[in-house]
C-alpha positions in Angstrom: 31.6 28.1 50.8 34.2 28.1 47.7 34.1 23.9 48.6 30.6 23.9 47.8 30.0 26.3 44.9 33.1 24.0 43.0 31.7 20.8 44.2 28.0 21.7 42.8 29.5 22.9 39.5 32.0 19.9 39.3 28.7 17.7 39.0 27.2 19.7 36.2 30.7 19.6 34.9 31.2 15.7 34.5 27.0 14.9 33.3 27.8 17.9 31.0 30.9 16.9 29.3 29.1 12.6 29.8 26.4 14.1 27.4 28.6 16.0 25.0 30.8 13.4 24.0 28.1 11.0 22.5 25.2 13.5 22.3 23.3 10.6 20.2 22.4 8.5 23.8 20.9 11.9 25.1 18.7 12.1 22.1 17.8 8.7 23.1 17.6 9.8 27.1 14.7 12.2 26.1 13.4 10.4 23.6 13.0 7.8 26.1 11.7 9.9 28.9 8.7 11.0 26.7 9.5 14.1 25.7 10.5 13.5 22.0 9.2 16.7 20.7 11.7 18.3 22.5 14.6 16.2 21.8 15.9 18.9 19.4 17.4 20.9 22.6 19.7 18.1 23.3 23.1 20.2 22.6 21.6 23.6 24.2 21.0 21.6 27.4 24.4 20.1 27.1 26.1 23.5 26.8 23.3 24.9 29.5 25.2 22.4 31.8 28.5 23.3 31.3 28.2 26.9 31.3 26.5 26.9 35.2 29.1 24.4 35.9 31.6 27.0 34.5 29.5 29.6 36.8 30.1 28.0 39.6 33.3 26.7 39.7 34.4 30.0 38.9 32.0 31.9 41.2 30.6 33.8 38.4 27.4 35.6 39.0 27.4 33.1 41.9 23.8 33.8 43.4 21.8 34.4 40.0 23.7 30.6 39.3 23.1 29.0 42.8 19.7 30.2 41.8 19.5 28.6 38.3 21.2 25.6 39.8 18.2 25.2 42.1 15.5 25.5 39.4 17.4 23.3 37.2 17.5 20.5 39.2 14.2 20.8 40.4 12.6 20.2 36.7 15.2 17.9 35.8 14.1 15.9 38.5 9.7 16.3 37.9 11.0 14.9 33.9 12.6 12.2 35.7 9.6 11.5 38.0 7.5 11.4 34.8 9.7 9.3 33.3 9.5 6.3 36.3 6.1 6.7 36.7 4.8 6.8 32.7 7.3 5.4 31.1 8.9 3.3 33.5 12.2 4.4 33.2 14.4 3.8 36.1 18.1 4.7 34.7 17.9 9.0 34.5 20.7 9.0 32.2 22.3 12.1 34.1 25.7 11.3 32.8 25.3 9.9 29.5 27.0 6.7 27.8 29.6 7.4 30.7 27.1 5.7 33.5 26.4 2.5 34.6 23.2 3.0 36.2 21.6 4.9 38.3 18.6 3.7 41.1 15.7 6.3 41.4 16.3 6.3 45.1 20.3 7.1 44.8 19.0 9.6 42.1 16.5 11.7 44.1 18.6 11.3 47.4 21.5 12.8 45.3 19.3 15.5 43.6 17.7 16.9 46.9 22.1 17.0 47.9 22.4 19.2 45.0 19.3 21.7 45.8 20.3 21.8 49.6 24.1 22.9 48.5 22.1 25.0 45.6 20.3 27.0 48.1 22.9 27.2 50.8 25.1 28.9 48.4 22.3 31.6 47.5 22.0 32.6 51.0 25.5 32.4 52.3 27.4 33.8 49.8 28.0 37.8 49.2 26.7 39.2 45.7 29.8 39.8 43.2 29.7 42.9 41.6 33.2 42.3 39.6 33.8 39.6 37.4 37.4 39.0 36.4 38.8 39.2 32.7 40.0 35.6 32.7 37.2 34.2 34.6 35.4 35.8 31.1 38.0 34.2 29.1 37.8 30.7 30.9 33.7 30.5 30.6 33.5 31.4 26.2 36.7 28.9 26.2 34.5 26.0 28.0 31.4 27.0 25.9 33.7 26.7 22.8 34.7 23.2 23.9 31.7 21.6 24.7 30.0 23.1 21.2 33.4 21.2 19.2 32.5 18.4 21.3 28.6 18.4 20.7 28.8 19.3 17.0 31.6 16.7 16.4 29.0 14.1 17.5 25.9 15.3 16.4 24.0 13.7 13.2 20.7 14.8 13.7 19.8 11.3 14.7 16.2 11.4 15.9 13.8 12.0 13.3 10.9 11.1 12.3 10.2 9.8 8.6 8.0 12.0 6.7 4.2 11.4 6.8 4.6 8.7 9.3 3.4 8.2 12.7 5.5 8.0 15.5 7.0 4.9 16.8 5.8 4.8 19.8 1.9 4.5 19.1 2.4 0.6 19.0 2.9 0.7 22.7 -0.3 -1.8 24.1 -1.0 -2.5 20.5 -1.6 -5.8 19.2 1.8 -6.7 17.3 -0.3 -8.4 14.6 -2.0 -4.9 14.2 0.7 -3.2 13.5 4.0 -3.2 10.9 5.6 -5.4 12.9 3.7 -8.3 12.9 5.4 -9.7 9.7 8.8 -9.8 12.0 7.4 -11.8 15.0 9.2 -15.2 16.0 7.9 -18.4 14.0 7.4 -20.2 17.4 4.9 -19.3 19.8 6.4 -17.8 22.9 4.7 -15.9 25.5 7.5 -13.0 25.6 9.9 -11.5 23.1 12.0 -8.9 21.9 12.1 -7.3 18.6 15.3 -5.9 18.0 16.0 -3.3 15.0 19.2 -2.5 14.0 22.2 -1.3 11.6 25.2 -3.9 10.7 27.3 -0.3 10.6 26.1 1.3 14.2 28.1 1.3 17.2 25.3 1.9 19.8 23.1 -1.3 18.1 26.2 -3.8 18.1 27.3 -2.5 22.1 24.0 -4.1 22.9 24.6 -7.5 22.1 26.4 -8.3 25.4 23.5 -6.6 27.2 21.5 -8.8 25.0 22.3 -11.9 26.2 21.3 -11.3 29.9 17.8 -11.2 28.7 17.6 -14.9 27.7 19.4 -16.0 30.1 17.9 -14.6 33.0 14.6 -15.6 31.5 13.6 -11.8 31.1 12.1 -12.4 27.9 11.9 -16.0 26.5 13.0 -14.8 22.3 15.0 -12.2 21.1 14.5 -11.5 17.2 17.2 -9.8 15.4 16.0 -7.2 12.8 18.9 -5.5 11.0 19.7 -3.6 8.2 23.3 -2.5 5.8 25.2 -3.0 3.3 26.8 -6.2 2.7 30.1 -5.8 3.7 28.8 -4.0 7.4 26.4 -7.6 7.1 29.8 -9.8 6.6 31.1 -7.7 9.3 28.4 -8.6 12.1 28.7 -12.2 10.6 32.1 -12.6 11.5 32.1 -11.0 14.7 28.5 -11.5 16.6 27.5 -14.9 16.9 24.3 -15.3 18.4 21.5 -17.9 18.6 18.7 -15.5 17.9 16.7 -15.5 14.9 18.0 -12.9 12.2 16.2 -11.3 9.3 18.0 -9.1 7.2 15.6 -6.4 5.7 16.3 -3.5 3.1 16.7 -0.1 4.3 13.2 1.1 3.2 11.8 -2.1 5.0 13.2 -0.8 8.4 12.1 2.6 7.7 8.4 1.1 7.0 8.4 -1.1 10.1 9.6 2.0 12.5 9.2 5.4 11.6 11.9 6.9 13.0 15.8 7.2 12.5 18.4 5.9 13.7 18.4 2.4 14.9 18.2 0.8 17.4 14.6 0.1 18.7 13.3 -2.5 20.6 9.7 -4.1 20.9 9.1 -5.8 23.9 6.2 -8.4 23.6 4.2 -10.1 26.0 1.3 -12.3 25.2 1.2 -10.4 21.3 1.0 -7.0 23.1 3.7 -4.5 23.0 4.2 -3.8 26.2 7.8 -1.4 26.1 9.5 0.9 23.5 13.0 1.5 24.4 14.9 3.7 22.0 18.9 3.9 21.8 21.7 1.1 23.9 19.6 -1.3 25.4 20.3 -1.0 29.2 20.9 -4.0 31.7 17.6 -5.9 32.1 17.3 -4.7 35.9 16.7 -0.4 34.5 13.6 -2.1 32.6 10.8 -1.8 35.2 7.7 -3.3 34.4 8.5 -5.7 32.0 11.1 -7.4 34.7 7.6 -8.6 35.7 6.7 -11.2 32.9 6.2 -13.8 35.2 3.3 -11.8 36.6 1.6 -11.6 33.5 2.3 -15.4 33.2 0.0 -16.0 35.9 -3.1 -14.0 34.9 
């Protein structure tokens, strides 16, 4: 029973500490999933997870924990559910910038695991009535921790610009509707990206190898590079990302016209002059993007 109370709290454990270290790409994670107004509760979530992982490890309060374990993964899962049906979303993000991808299949088969331990650890083990002083000590020390680690990497970065709509109504909008159209590709191709970005921002410039894998596995048939800095970030990308994609270089106020919403970076993904996908945050490998993987359907109709 100890195996599986430690195992169960080593998983909320690793996504916990995944999230806390760049707590940016869980912003994004929600964001992503459709539930932006809530976004704010990134680092309470974070610290949520390592405290029952704490709990359990440490068999603190060990049914009331089994307990919250089981309702926890139960709603995380229904967001996720929400998220691959609505918003096609197919990577959960459980453990941050830290995975590599996740399949819905391997992530529900792997949740219903953790609600069957969940629930055989309510019902097989004995209440505790005692808690030790250094399992006390152990738990605030974790939770202190994991708030360093969250506050050292938070910047408050989704927000929306004041007065402005967000982002995401352009999804099925005619691009030339919208702020965007002054940004799409000279030449007329069926399917694009519109990629928005800052010279200066790790998470835009780790997308560029990720990038490339949509041209040339014929994903999308244009990619349109959008960015924004100062001149010397602009000399950095210059000398150190070479690319074939178109580039326009727009002022800060220009980006914060065409978007509505902080930080960079955002992509448009265009099919026939609709906007057929938002994705917010690292841009994932081409195979995590659902629907649009389908182009060539669209090309037929």
């Amino acid at each position: 029973m100890h195996i599986l109370s430690a195992l169960l709290g080593f998983i909320y454990l690793v996504s916990g500490f995944a999230k806390a270290i760049d707590i940016k790409e869980f912003y994004y994670t929600i964001t992503n999933y459709g539930f932006q107004p809530l976004n704010f509760l990134a680092p309470l979530i974070v610290i949520f997870e390592i405290a029952l992982a704490v709990s359990l490890i440490l068999r603190i309060r060990l049914k009331l924990s089994a307990v919250v374990s089981s309702v926890t993964i139960v709603v995380f899962t229904l967001m996720f559910t929400y998220a691959y049906v609505f918003r096609d979303v197919e990577d959960c993000g459980c453990f941050g910038s830290l995975g590599t991808g996740t399949s819905p299949i391997w992530f529900f088969l792997r949740n219903i695991l953790i609600l069957i331990i969940s629930i055989t650890v309510f019902l097989l083990y004995p209440k505790e009535t005692i808690i030790a002083p250094y399992k006390k000590s152990v738990f605030f020390f974790m939770l202190l921790i994991t708030a360093y680690l969250v506050g050292f990497t938070y910047n408050n970065p989704i927000k929306l610009s004041s007065g402005k709509k967000n982002v995401f109504v352009y999804a099925k909008s005619n691009i030339k509707d919208t702020p965007l159209g002054k940004y799409a590709p000279e030449s007329s191709d069926f399917s694009y990206m519109l990629y928005f970005f800052s010279y200066s921002c790790p998470h835009c410039l780790n997308s560029m190898e990720n990038m490339k894998q949509y041209t040339t596995s014929g994903f999308v048939d244009n990619i349109v590079l959008v960015g924004t800095g100062a001149k010397e970030s602009l000399d950095y990308y210059n000398n150190n990302f070479k690319t074939d994609y178109q580039h326009i270089d727009i002022s800060e106020e220009a980006m914060k016209e065409a978007i509505n919403t902080l930080p960079v970076p955002v992509s448009f993904f265009i099919v026939n002059d609709t906007v057929r996908k938002i994705w917010q945050g690292t841009l994932p490998v081409h195979q995590n993007l659902r629907k649009i993987r389908y182009l060539g359907d669209y090309r037929s109709n």
